[in-house]
N, C-alpha and C positions, 0 to 999 in steps of 0.2 A: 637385483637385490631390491626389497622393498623401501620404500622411502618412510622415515620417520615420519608419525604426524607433524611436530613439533620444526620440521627441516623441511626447507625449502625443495624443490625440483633440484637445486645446485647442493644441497646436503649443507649449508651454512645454515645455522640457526636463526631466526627473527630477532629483532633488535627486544632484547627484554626489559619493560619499565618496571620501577624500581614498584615493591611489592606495596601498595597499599594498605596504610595502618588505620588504626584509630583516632583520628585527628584531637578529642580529647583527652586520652593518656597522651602524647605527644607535648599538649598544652600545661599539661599537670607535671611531667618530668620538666620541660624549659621552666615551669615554675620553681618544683625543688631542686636542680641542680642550680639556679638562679639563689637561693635562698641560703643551700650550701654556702655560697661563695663570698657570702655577707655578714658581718656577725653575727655574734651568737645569737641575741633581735637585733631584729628587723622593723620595720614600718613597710605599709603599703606603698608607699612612693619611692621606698629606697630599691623594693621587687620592682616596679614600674622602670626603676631606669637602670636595672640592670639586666631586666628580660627581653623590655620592650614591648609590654602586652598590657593592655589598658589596667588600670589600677579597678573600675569595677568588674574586670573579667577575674583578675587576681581574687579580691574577693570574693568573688563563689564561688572560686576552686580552692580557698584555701578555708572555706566554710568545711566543703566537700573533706579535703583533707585535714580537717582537726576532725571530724564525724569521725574517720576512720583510725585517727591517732597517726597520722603521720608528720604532723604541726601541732605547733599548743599556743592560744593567747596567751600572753604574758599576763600579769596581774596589772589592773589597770586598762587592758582593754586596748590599749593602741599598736600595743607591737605581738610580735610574733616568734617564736622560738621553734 
């Protein structure tokens, strides 16, 4: 019987690593699930200590994401909704 590509000589399969994603949609969902989880606003340091991801990375993702309407600055400029 032929042997699967994908299986070994003993017919078990190879250890499969887990599937590589897009490391920045990854960055941008820990951001809004982070964001979720906050009031209704937000501030950049309140996302900083709830995601753990540097407060200017947060900021150009969440530039990123009011471009796209996923986010809205609040009036005033400092917080985020």
């Amino acid at each position: 019987m032929p042997v699967n590509a994908d299986e070994g000589a003993s017919g078990a399969r190879p250890d499969r690593r887990k599937p590589r994603g897009i490391d920045s949609v990854e960055v941008a969902g820990r951001i809004l699930q982070g964001a979720v989880r906050l009031e209704h606003t937000f501030r950049l340091k309140d996302l900083d200590q709830a995601t753990g991801i540097a407060s200017a990375t947060i900021y150009r993702y969440l530039v990123s994401l009011a471009e796209v309407g996923l986010v809205q600055r609040a009036p005033g400029g400092s917080r985020y909704t």
